[in-house]
C-alpha positions in Angstrom: -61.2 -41.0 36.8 -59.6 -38.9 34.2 -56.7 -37.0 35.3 -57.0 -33.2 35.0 -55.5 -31.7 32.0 -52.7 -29.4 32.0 -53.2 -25.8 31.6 -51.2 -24.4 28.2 -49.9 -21.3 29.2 -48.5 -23.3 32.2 -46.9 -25.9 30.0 -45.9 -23.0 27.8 -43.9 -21.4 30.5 -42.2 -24.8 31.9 -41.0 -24.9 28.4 -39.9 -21.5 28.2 -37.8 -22.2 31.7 -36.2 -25.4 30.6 -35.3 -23.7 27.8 -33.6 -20.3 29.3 -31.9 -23.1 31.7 -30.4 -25.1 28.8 -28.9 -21.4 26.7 -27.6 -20.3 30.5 -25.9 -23.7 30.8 -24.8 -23.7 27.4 -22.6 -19.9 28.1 -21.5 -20.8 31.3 -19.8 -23.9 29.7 -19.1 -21.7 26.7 -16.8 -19.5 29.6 -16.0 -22.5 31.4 -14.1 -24.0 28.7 -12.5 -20.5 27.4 -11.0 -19.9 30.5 -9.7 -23.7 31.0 -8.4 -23.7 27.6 -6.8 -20.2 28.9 -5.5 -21.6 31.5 -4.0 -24.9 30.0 -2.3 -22.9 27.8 -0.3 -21.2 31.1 0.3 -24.6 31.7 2.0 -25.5 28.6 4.4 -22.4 28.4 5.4 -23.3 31.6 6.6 -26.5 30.4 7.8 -25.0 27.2 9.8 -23.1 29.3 12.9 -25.3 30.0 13.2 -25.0 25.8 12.7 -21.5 25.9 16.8 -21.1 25.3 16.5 -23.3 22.5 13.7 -21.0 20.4 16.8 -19.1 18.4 19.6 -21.3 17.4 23.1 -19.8 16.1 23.3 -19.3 12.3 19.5 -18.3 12.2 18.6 -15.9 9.9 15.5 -13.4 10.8 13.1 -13.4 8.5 10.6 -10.2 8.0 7.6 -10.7 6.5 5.5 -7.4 7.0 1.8 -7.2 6.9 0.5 -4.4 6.4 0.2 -0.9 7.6 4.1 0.5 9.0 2.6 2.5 11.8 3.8 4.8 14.6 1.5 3.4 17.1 -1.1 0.8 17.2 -4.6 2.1 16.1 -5.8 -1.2 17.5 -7.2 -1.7 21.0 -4.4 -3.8 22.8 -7.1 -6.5 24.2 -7.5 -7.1 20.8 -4.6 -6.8 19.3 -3.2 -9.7 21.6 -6.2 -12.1 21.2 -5.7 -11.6 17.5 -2.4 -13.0 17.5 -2.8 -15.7 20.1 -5.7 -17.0 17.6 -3.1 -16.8 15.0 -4.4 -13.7 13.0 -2.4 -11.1 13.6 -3.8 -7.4 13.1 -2.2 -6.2 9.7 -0.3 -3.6 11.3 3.6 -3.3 12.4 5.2 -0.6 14.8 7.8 1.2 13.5 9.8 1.4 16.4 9.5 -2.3 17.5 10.8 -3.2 13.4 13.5 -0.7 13.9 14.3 -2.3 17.3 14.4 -6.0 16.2 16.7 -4.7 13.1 18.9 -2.8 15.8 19.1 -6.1 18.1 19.8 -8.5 15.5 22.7 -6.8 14.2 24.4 -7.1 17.7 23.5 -10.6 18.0 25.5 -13.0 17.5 22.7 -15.8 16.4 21.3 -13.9 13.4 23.8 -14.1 10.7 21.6 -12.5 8.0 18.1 -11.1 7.7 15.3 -12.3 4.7 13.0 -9.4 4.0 9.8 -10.1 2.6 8.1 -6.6 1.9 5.4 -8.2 -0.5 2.9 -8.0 1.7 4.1 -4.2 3.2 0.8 -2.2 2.4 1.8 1.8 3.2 3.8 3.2 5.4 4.8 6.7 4.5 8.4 7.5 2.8 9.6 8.7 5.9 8.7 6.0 8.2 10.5 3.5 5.4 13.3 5.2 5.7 13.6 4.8 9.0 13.6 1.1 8.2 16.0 1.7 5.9 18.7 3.1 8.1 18.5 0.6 10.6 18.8 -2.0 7.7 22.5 0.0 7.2 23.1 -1.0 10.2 22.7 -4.4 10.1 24.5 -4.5 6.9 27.4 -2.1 8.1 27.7 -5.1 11.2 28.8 -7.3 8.3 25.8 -9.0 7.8 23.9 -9.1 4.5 20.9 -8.1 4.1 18.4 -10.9 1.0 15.1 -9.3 -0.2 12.4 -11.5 -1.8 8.9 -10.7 -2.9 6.3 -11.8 -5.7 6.8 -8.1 -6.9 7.3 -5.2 -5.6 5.5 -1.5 -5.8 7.8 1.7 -5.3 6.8 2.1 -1.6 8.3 -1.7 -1.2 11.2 -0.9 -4.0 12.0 1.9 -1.7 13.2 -0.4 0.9 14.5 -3.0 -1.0 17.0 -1.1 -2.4 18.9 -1.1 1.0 19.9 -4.7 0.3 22.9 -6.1 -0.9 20.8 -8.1 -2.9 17.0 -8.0 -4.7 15.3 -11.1 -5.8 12.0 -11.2 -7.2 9.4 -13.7 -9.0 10.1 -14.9 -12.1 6.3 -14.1 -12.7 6.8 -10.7 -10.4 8.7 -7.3 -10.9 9.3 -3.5 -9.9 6.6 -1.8 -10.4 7.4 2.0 -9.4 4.4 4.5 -11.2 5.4 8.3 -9.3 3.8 10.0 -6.8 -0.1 11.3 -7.3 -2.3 13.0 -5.0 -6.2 12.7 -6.7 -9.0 13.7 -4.6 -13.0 13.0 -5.4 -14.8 16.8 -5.7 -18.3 16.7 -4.0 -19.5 20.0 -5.3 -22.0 18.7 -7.9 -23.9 16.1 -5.4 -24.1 18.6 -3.2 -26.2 21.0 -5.5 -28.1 18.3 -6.5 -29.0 17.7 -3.0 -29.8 21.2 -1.8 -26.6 21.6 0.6 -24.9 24.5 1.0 -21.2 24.6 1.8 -20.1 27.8 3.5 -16.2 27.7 4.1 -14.2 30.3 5.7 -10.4 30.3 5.4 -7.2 32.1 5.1 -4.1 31.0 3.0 -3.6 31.0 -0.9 -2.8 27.5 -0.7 -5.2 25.6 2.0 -7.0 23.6 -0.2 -7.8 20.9 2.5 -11.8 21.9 1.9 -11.7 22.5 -1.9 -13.8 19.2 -2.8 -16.9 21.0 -0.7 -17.0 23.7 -3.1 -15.4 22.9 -6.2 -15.8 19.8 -8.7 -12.2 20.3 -9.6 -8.4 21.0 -7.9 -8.2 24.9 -7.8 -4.6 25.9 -9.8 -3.0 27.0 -6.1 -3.9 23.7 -5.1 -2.1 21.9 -8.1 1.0 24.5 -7.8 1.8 23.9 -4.5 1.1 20.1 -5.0 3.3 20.0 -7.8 6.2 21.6 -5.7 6.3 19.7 -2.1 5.4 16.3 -4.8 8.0 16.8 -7.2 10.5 17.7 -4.1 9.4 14.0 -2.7 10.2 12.1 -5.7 13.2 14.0 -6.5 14.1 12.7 -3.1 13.0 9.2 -4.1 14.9 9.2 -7.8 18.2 10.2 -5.8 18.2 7.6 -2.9 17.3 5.0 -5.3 19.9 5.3 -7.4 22.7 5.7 -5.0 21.7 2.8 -3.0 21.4 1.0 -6.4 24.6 2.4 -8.4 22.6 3.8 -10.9 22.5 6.9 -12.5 19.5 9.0 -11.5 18.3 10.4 -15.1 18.6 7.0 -16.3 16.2 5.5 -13.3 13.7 8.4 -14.1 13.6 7.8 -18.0 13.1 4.2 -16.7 10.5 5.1 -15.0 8.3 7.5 -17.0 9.2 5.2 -20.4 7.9 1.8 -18.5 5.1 1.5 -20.9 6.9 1.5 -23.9 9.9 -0.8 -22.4 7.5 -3.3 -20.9 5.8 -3.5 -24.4 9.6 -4.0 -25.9 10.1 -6.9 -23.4 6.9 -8.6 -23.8 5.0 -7.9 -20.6 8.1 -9.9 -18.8 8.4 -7.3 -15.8 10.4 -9.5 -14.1 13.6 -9.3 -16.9 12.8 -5.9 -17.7 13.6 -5.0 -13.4 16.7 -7.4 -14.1 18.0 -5.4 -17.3 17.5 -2.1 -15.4 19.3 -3.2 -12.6 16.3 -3.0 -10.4 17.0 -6.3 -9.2 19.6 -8.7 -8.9 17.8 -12.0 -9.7 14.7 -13.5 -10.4 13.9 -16.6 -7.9 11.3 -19.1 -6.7 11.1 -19.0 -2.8 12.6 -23.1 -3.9 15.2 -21.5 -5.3 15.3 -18.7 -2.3 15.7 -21.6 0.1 18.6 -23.5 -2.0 20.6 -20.2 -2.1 20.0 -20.1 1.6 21.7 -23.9 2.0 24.3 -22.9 -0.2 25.6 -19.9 1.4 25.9 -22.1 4.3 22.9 -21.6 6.2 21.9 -24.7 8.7 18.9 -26.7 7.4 15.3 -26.2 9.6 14.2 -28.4 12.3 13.3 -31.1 9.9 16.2 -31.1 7.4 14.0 -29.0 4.8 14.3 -25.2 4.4 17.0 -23.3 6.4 17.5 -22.3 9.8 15.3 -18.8 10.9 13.6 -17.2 13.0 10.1 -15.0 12.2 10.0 -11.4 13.5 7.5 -12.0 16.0 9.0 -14.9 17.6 12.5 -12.6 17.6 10.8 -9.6 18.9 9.8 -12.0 21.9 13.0 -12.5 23.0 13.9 -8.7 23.5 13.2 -7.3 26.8 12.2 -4.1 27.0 13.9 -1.9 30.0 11.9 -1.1 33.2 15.2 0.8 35.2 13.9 3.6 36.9 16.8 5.3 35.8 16.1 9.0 34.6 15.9 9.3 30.8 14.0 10.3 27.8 10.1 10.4 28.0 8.8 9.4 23.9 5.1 10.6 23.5 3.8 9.6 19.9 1.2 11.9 18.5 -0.4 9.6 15.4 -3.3 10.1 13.5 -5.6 13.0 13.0 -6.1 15.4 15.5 -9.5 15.7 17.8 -11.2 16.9 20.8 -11.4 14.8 23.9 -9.8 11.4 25.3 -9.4 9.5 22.0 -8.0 6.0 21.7 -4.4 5.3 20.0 -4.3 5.7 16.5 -5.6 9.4 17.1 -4.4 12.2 18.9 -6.8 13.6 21.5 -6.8 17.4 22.1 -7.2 15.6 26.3 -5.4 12.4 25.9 -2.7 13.2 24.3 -2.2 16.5 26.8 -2.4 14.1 29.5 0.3 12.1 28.0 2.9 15.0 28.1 2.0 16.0 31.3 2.3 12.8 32.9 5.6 12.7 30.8 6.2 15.9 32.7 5.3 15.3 36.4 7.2 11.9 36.0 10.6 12.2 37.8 12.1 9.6 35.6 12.1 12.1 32.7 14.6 14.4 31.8 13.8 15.0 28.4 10.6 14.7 25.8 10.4 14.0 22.2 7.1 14.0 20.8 6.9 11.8 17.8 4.6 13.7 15.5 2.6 11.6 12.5 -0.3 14.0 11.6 -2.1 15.6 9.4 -4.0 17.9 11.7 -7.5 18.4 12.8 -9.5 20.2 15.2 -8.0 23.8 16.0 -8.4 23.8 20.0 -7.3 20.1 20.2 -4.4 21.2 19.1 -3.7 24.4 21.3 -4.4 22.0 24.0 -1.7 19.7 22.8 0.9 23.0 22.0 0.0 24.3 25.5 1.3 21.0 27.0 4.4 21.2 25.1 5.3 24.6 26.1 4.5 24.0 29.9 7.1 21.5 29.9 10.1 23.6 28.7 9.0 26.3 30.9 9.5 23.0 33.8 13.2 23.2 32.5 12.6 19.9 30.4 14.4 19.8 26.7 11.2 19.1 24.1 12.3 17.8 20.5 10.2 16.7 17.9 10.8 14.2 15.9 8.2 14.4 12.5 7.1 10.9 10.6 6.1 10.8 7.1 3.5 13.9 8.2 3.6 16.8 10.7 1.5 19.5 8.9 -1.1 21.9 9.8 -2.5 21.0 13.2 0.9 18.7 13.0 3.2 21.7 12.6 1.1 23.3 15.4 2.1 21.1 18.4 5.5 20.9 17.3 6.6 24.3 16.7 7.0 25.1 20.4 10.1 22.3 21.2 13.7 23.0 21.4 14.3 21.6 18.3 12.5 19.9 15.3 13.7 17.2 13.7 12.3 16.0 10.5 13.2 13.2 7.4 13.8 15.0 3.9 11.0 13.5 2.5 8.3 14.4 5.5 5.2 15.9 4.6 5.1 19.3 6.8 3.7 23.1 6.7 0.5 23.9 5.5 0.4 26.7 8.0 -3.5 27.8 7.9 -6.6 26.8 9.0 -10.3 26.8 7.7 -13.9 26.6 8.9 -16.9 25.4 7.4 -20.5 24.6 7.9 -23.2 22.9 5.9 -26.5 24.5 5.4 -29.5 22.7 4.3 -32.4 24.8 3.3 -32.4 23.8 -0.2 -31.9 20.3 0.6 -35.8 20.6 3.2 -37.0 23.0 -0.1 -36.8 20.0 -2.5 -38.1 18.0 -0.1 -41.3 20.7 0.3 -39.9 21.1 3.9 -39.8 24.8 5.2 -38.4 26.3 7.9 -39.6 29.9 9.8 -40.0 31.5 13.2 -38.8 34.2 15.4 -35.7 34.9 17.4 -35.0 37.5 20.6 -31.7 39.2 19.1 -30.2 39.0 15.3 -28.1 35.8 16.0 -30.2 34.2 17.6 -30.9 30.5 15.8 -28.0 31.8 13.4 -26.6 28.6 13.1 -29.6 26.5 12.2 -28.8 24.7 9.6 -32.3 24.6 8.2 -32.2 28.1 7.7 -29.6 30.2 5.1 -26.8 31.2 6.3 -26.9 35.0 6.8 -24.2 37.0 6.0 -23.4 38.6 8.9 -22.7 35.2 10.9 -20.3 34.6 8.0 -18.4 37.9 9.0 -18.0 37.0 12.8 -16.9 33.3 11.4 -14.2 35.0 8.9 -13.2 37.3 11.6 -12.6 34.2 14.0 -10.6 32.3 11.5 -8.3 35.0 10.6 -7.6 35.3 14.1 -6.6 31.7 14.5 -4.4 32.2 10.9 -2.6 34.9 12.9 -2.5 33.2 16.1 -0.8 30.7 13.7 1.6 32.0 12.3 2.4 34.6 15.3 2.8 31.4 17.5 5.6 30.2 14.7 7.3 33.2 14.1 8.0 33.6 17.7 8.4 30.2 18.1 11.1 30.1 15.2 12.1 33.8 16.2 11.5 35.3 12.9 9.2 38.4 11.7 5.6 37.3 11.3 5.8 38.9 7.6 9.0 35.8 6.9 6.7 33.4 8.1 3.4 34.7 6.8 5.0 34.5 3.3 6.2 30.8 4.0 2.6 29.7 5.5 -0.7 30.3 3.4 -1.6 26.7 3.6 1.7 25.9 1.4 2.8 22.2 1.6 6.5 21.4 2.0 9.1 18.3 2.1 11.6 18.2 5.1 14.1 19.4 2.7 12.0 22.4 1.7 11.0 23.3 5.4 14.3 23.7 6.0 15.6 25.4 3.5 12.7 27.6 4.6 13.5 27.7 8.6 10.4 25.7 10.0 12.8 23.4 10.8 16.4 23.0 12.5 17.7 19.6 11.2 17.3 16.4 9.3 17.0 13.2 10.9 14.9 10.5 12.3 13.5 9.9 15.9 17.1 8.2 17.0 18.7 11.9 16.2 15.7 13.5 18.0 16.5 10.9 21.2 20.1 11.7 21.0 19.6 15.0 20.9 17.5 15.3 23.8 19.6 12.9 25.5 22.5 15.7 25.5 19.9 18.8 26.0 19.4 16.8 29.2 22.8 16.2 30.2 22.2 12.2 29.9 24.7 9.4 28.5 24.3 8.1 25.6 23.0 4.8 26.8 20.0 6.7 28.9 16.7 5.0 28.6 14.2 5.6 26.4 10.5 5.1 27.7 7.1 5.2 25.4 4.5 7.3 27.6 1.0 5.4 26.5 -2.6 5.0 28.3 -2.0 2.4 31.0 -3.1 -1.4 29.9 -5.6 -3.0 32.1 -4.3 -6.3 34.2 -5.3 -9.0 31.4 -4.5 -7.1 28.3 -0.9 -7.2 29.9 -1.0 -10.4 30.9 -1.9 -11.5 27.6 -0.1 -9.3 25.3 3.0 -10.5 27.3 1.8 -14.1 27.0 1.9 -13.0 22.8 5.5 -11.9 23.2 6.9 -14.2 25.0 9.2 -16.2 23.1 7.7 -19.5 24.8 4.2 -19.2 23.7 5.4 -18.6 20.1 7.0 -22.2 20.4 4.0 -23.1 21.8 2.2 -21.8 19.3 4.7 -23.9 16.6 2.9 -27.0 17.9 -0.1 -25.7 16.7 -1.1 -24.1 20.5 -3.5 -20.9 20.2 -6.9 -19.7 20.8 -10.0 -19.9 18.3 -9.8 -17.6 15.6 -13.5 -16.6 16.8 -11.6 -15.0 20.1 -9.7 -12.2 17.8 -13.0 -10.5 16.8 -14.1 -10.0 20.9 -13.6 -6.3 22.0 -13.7 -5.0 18.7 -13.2 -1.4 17.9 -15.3 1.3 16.1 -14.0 2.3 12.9 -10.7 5.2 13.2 -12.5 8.7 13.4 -12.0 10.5 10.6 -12.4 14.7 9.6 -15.9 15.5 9.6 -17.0 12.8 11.5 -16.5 14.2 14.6 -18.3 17.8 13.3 -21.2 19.4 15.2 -23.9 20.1 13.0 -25.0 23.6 13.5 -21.5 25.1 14.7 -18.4 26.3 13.1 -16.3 23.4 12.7 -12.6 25.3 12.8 -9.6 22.9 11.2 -5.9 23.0 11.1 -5.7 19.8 8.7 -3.9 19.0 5.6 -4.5 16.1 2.7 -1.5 15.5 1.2 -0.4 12.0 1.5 0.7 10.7 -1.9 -0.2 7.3 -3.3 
């Protein structure tokens, strides 16, 4: 008797289980494994551990290699900034203050005799930032130890902190390659004709250009004056450090400079010996030749008799413990990026999180004094009243507020600062640009060309007034005017009392205008020059500390794994673990990726006035 045949959409489905069974085995192994390959690798730092003390050796030298971006704070999300590096990829971005602080430790100790910097692969960082670098360099060096600089070549941002070394060595295929300071801008007036889009800006200052490209197809003549001036202050400042750190004569370095492609034509395209004869650098040298200078100056030979003896930045920066007294002290809360509304993550400052931030800075106990470390351009208007408000709450709780400005602190920048005790910025920080401006996009033409049109009815004469299918009528432009000159003199009242000076001294100062450190204060916006170790000190004595208080970064809490891991990534034990070849699949660095960094605009409403303190003026 045949036996009964199976029916298909049966069969189909015991197929389509078996196969659901085998992908849900195949992830739970997938886990299995990560987590076991996790947790071996517990194991073996744990036995690394009994080495650990053997990681730096004496005579070492420290060898700085940065990649990439020289930032204030992380823009990266910590979870992934930790898997990144255990799978050996490290995010291209350095923290200023952790450079600064492995500089500043290794000129106390006594295992690194020297350090090797290797800017080559140093991407931006912002003049004032690089100085920074650059004075904690002068410390190592004034602790009697020399400072070597290498690259391939080297551009002026690089140049600019090569110079602190008693000694520049490039490429013999390489060379300095320093071009002045620029700040071009793409104009978007012409596409937006051609695509029906109306631009309506509203703003008040002579000089607060920051919306120009959404009208114009060129840089209005205010805009290129003041550029000209806060520019030409910068690289004045540039030409004059140069050539004192370098012994050279600063007219001769800026006839260098602006007759490079006539020179470089005279030496045969050899960059490299043209940098030598203008004393640029001190050598030209193969990283061979780099290593055999190293043995020769008496530095011990590596692990297997070939190079010499070092230590990397990240396996140095493992070693140094970071203080968790409960001793009162200073409270640091960095404000970095562009300014916006709500909870945003580091990288940008939120109008909430960054409040938060000071406040918890405020209500903790520990804290004594604040400095807000300030690297922005601006943004959003109320995101940074929010911030200001903050600021000025915590005075009026008896604690000393400094700020401390990075390579930019203008517009919505200048307005969280200008309420603290004192301001503190480097001559060659981008600040000012006291105005603000709103704008909104209309799109009538744009539906028109597309034989799109748009009509109806409303219950009162504004109503529907910010449609952005519709024109935009002349009287809403009147309340939106009337609004922003309200926030200009908000502004620039807020300053004047803040600086205690007549709203006409300020007014006259403000406009938008752009100015250097040096220029601000000449001009009274602010009270000193100095970096963020002045601004500590400084706070430090508002607050009646020592001068060894403690200094503690206020950031959003980690979660329980991205601390366990990012201390697994700076422990000095899993970096030797890591020299055996030890770390997790690159694949792992790309899990818990972030969005893209917000940037202006992107976070405008369509249909509102979008209101902005925010300045462009970061040279290239």
């Amino acid at each position: 008797m045949a036996e009964p045949r199976t029916n298909g959409f049966w069969a189909f489905l015991c197929v389509l289980g078996r196969g659901i069974n085998i992908v849900r085995l195949t992830l739970l192994n997938l886990i299995f494994f990560a987590f076991l390959f996790l947790f071996l690798l517990v194991l073996i730092v744990g036995f690394a551990g009994t080495r650990a003390e053997h990681v730096i050796q004496s005579d070492s030298v420290l060898v700085i290699k940065p990649k990439g971006d020289l930032v204030e704070q992380y823009s990266i999300d910590p979870m992934q900034r930790a898997l990144a590096s255990l799978s050996g990829n490290p995010p291209k971005q350095i923290q200023l203050r952790d450079l600064v602080g492995a500089i500043d430790g290794a000129a106390k100790d006594a295992r690194i005799t020297r350090i090797l910097l290797e800017p080559g692969e140093l991407q931006g960082g912002g003049f004032a930032a690089l100085r920074e670098v650059g004075a904690a360099l002068d410390r190592f060096r004034a602790a009697g130890k020399p400072v070597v600089v290498w690259a391939p070549s080297l551009d002026q941002g690089q140049y600019y902190l090569a110079a602190h070394a008693d000694r520049v060595l490039v490429d013999p295929q390489g060379g300095v390659m320093i071009t002045g300071l620029a700040n071009y801008r793409l104009f978007y007036k012409d596409l937006l004709d051609k695509l029906g889009v109306d631009v309506h800006l509203f703003r008040v200052g002579q000089f607060k250009s920051a919306a120009e490209p959404y009208i114009l197809d060129h840089a209005s003549s205010e805009a290129k004056e003041a550029d000209s001036f806060w520019m030409g202050g910068l690289w004045d400042s540039y030409i004059n450090e140069v050539a004192k750190l370098r012994k050279l004569d600063p007219a001769t370095l800026r006839t260098d400079i602006d007759t490079l492609p006539e020179t470089i034509a005279n030496a045969k395209g050899d960059l490299g010996q043209l940098s030598l004869e203008q004393h640029l650098v001190d050598g030209v040298a193969t990283p061979a030749e780099v290593n055999a200078m190293m043995r020769k100056e008496g530095v011990p030979a590596g692990k297997k008799g070939e190079g010499f003896r070092q230590v990397s930045l990240s396996q140095y920066e493992g070693t140094i413990s970071e203080d968790a007294t409960q001793t009162p002290g200073v409270s640091v809360v960095v404000a970095e990026g562009e300014i916006t509304g709500g909870k945003q993550p580091q990288g940008t400052v939120g109008g909430d999180s960054t409040a938060e931030l000071i406040r918890a800075a405020r209500e903790d106990k520990r804290t004594k004094a604040l400095v807000l470390r300030v690297n922005s351009p601006g943004g959003e208007v109320y995101a940074a009243e929010q911030i200001r408000r903050e600021v000025a709450l915590t005075r009026e709780a008896g604690i000393p507020v400094v700020v401390s400005m990075g390579n930019v602190a203008a517009s919505g920048g200048y307005w969280i600062s200008m309420n603290a005790d004192r301001i503190y910025a480097e001559p060659n920080t981008i600040t000012g640009s006291i105005g603000i401006f709103g704008m909104i996009m209309t799109v009538p033409g744009t539906l028109d060309k597309l034989g799109v049109k748009s009509d109806g009815v409303g219950t009162s004469p504004l109503a529907g007034a910010f449609d952005i299918t519709r024109p935009l009528d002349p009287k809403v432009g009147t309340v939106i005017q009337a609004t922003i000159e309200k926030g200009y003199r908000d502004f620039v009242g807020n300053v004047a009392k803040a600086r205690g000076k007549p709203y006409d001294a300020i007014d006259a100062i403000a406009q938008g205008r752009v100015w250097t450190g040096q220029q601000a204060l000449d001009r009274g916006l602010v009270d000193q020059l100095g970096g963020i170790g002045e601004a500590i000190a400084d706070a430090s004595q508002r607050a009646k500390l020592g001068k060894d208080a403690p200094v503690r970064y206020v950031e959003e809490p980690m979660g329980g794994f991205a601390q366990f891991l990012i201390g697994l990534n700076n422990d000095a034990m899993v970096q030797m673990a890591q020299s055996y070849g030890v770390q997790l699949p690159s694949w792992v660095a790309h899990i818990n990726t972030m969005a893209p960094e917000l940037k202006l605009l992107r976070t405008a409403q369509a249909g509102r006035p979008n209101v902005y303190a925010y300045c462009f003026c970061s040279p290239r």
